[in-house]
MMTF fields as JSON, N, C-alpha, C and O atoms, coordinates in Angstrom:
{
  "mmtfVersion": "1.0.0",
  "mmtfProducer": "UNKNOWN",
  "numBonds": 323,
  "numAtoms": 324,
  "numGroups": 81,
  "numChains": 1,
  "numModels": 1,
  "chainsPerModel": [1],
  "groupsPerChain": [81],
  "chainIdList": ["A"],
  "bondAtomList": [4, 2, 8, 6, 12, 10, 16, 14, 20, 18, 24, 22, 28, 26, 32, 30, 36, 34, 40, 38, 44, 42, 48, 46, 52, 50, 56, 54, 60, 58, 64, 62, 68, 66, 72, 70, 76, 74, 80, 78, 84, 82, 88, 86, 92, 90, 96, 94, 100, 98, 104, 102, 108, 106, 112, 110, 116, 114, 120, 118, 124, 122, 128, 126, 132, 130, 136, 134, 140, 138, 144, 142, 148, 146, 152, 150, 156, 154, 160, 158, 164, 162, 168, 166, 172, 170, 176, 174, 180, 178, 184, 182, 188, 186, 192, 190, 196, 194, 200, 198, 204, 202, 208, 206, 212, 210, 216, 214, 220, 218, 224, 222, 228, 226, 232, 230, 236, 234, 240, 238, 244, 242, 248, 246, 252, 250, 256, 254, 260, 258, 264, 262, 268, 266, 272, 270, 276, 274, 280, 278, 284, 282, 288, 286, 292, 290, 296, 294, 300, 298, 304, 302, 308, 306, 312, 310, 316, 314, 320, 318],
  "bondOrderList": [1, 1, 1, 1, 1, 1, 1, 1, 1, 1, 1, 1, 1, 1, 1, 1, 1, 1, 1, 1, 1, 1, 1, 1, 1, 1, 1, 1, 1, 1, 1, 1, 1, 1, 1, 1, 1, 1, 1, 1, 1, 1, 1, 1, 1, 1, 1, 1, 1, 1, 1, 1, 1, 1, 1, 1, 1, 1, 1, 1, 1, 1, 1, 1, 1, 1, 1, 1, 1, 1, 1, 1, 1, 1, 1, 1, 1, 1, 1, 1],
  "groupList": [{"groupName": "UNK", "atomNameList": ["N", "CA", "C", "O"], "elementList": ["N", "C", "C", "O"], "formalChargeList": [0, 0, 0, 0], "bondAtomList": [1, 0, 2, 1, 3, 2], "bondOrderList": [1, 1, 2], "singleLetterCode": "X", "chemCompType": "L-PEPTIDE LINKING"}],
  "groupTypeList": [0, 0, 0, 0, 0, 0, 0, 0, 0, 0, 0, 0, 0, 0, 0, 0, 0, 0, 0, 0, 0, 0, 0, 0, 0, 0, 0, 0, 0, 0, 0, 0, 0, 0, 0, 0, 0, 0, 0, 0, 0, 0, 0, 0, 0, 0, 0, 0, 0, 0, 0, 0, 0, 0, 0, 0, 0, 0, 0, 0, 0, 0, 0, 0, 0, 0, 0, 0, 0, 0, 0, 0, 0, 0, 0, 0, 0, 0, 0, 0, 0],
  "groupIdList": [1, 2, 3, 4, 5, 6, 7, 8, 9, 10, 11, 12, 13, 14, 15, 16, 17, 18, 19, 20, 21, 22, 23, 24, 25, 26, 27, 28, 29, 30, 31, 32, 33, 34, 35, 36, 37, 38, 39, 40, 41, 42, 43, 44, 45, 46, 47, 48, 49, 50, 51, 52, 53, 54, 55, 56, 57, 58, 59, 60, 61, 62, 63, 64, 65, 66, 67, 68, 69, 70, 71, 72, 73, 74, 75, 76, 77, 78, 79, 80, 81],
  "secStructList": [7, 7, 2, 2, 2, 2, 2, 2, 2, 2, 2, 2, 2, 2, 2, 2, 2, 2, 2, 1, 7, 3, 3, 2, 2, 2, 2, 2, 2, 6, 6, 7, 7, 1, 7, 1, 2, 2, 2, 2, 2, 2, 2, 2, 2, 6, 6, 7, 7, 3, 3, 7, 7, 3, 3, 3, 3, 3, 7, 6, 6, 1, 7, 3, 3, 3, 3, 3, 3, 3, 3, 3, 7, 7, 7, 7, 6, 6, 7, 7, 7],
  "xCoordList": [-11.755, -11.172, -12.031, -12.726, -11.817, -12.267, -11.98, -10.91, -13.584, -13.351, -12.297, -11.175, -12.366, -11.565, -10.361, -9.896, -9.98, -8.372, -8.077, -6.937, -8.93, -8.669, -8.62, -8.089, -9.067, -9.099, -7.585, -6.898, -7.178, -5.786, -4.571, -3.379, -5.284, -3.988, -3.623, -2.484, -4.705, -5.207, -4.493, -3.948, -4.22, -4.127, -2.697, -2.039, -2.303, -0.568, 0.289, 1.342, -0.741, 0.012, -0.224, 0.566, -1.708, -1.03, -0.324, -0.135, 0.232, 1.167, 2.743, 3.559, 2.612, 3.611, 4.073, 5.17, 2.904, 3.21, 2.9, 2.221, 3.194, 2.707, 4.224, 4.535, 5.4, 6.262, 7.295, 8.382, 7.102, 8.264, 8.315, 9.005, 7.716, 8.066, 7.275, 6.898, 7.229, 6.919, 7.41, 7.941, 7.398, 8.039, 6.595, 5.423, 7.267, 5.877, 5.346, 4.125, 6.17, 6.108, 5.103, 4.032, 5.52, 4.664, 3.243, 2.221, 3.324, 1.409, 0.719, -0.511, 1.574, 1.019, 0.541, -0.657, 1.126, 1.178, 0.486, -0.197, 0.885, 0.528, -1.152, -2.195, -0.827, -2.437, -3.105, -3.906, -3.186, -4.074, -4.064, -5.176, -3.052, -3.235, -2.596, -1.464, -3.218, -3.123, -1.733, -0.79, -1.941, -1.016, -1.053, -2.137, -0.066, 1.007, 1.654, 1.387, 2.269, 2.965, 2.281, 2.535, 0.999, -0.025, -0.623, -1.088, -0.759, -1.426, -0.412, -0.741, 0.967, 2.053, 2.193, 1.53, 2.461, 2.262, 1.16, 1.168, 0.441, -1.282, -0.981, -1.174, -0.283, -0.294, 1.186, 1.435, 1.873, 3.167, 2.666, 3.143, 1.494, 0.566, -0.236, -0.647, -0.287, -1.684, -1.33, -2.025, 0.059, 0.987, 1.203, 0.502, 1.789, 2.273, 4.155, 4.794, 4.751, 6.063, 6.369, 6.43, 6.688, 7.014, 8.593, 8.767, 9.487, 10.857, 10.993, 10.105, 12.417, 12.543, 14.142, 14.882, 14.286, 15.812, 15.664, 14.757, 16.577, 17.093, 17.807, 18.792, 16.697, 17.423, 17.654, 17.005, 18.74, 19.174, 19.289, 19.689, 18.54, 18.51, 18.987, 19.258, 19.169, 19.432, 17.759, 17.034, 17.39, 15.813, 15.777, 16.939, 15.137, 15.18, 15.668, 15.75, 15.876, 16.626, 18.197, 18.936, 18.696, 20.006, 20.885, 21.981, 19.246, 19.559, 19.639, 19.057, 20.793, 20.846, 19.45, 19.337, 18.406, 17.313, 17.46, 18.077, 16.713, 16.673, 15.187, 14.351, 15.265, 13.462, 13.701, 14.467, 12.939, 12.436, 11.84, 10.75, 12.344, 11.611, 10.877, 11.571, 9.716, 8.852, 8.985, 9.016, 9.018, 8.356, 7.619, 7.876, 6.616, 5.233, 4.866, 4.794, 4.57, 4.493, 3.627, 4.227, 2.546, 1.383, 1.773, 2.999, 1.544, 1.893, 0.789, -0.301, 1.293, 1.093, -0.714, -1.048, -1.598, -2.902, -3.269, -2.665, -4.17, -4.51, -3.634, -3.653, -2.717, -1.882, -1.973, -1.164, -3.149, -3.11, -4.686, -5.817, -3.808, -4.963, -6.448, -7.115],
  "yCoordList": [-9.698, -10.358, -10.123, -9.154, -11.164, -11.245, -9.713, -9.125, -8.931, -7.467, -7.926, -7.543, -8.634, -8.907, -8.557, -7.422, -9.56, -9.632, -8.244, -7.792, -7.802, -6.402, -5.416, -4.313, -5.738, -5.015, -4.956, -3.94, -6.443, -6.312, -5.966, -5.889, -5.759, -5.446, -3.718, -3.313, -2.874, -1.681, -1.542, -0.439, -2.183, -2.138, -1.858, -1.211, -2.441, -3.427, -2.17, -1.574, -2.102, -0.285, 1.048, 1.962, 0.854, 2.347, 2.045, 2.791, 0.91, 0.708, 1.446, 2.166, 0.856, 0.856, 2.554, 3.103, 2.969, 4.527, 5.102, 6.11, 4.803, 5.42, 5.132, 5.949, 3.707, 3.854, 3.356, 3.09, 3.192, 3.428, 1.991, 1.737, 0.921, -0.568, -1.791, -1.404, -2.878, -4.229, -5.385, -5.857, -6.081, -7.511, -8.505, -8.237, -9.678, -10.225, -10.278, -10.208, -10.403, -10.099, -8.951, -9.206, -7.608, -6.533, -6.587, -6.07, -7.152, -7.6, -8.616, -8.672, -9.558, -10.275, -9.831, -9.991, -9.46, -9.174, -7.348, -7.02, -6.593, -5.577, -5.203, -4.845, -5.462, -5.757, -6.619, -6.589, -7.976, -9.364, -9.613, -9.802, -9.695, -10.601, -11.984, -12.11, -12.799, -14.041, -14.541, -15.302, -14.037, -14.77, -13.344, -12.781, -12.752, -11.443, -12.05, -11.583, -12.78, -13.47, -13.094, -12.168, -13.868, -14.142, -13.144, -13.215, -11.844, -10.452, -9.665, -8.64, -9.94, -9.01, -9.853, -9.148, -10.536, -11.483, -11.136, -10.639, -11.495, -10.542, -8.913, -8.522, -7.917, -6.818, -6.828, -5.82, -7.712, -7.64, -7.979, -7.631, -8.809, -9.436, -8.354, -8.188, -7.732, -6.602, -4.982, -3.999, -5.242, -4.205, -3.324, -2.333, -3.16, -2.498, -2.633, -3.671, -1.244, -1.719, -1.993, -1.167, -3.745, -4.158, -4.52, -5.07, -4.547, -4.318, -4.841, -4.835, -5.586, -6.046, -6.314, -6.289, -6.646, -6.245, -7.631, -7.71, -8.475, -9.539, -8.276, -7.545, -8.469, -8.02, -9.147, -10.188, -8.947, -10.32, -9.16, -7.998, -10.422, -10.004, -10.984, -12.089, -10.821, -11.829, -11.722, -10.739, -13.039, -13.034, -13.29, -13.264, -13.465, -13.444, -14.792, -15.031, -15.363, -16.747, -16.496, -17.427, -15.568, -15.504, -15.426, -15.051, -16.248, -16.869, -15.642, -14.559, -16.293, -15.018, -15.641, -16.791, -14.461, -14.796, -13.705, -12.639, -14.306, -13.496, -13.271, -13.691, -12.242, -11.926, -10.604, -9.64, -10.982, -10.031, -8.329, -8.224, -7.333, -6.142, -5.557, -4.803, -5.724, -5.575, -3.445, -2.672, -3.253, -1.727, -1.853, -2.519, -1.328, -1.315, -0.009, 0.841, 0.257, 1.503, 1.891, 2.867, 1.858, 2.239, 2.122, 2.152, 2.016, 2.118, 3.1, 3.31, 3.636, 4.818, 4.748, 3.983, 5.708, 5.782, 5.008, 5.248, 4.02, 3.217, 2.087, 1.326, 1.958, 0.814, -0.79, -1.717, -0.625, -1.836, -2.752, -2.403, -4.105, -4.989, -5.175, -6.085],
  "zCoordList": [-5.628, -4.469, -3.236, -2.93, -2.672, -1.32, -0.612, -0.775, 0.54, 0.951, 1.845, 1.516, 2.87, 4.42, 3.282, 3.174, 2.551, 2.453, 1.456, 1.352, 0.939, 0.638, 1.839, 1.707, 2.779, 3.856, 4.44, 4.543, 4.841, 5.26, 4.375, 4.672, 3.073, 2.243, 2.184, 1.95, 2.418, 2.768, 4.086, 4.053, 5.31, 6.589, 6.543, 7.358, 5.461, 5.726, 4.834, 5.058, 3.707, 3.299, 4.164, 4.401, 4.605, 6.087, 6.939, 7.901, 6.816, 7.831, 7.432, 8.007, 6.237, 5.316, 5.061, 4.961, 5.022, 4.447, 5.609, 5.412, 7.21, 8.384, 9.176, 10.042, 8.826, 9.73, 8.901, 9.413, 7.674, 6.421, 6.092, 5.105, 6.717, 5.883, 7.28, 8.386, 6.9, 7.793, 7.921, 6.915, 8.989, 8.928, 9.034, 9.297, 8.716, 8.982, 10.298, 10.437, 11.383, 12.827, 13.21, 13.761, 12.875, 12.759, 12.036, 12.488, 11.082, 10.413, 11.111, 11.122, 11.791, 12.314, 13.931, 14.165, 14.696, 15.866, 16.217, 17.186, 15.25, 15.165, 14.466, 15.013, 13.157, 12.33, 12.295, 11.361, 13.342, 13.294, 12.092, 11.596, 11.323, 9.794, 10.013, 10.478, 9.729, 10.258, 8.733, 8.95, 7.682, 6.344, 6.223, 6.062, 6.28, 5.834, 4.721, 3.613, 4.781, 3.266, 2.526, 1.756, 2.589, 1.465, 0.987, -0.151, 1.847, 1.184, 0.745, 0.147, 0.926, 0.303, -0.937, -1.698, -1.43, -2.402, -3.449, -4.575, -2.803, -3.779, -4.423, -5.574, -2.878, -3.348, -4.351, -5.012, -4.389, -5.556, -6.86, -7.94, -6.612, -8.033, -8.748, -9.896, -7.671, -8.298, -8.74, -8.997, -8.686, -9.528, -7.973, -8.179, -6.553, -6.152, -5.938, -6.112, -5.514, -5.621, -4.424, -3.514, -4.291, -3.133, -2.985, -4.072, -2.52, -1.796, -0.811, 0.041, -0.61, 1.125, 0.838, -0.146, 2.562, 2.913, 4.075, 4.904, 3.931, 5.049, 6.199, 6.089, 7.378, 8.377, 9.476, 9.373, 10.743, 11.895, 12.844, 12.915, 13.747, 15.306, 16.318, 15.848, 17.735, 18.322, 18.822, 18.669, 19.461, 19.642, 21.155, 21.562, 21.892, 23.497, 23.707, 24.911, 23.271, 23.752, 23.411, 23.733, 22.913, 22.443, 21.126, 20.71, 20.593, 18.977, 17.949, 17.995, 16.749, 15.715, 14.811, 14.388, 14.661, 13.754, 12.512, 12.514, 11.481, 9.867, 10.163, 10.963, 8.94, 9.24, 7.558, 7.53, 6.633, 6.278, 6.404, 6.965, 6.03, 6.286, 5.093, 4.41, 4.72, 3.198, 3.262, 4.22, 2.019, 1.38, 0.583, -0.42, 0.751, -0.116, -0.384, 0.503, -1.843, -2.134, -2.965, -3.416, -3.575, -4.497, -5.533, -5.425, -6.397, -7.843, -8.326, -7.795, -9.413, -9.987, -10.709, -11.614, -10.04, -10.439, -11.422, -12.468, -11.479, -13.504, -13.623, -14.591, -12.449, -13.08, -11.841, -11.812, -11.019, -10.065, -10.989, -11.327, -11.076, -11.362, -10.951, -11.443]
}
């Protein structure tokens, strides 16, 4: 695979294992990953254990918003594609 997007997939797990989980909001805004989808996706493909939880907020306009919160977690030495 492409280094960059190995790079952000690397970025998005110290994130992960630095403040316990991410939204796409946070990879995007926080780690300049332009497709967070698309590298959590890859890292669910490539054998890590990924997890998420529908969380709601109200957003600065008032509105009730949904948003994903991902856990990403290594998978066990020998076992990533």
């Amino acid at each position: 695979m492409n280094l960059a997007k190995n790079t952000q997939r690397n970025r998005i797990l110290r994130y992960c294992q630095e403040y316990g989980s991410i939204t796409i909001r946070e990879a995007f805004e926080k780690l300049h990953i332009n497709s967070p989808s698309k590298r959590i996706s890859e890292m669910r493909l490539s054998g890590y254990d990924v997890s998420s939880e529908v969380e709601t907020r109200i957003n600065s306009a008032g509105e009730e918003v949904r948003y994903k919160r991902y856990y990403i977690y290594e998978p066990p030495k020998g076992e990533t594609s």
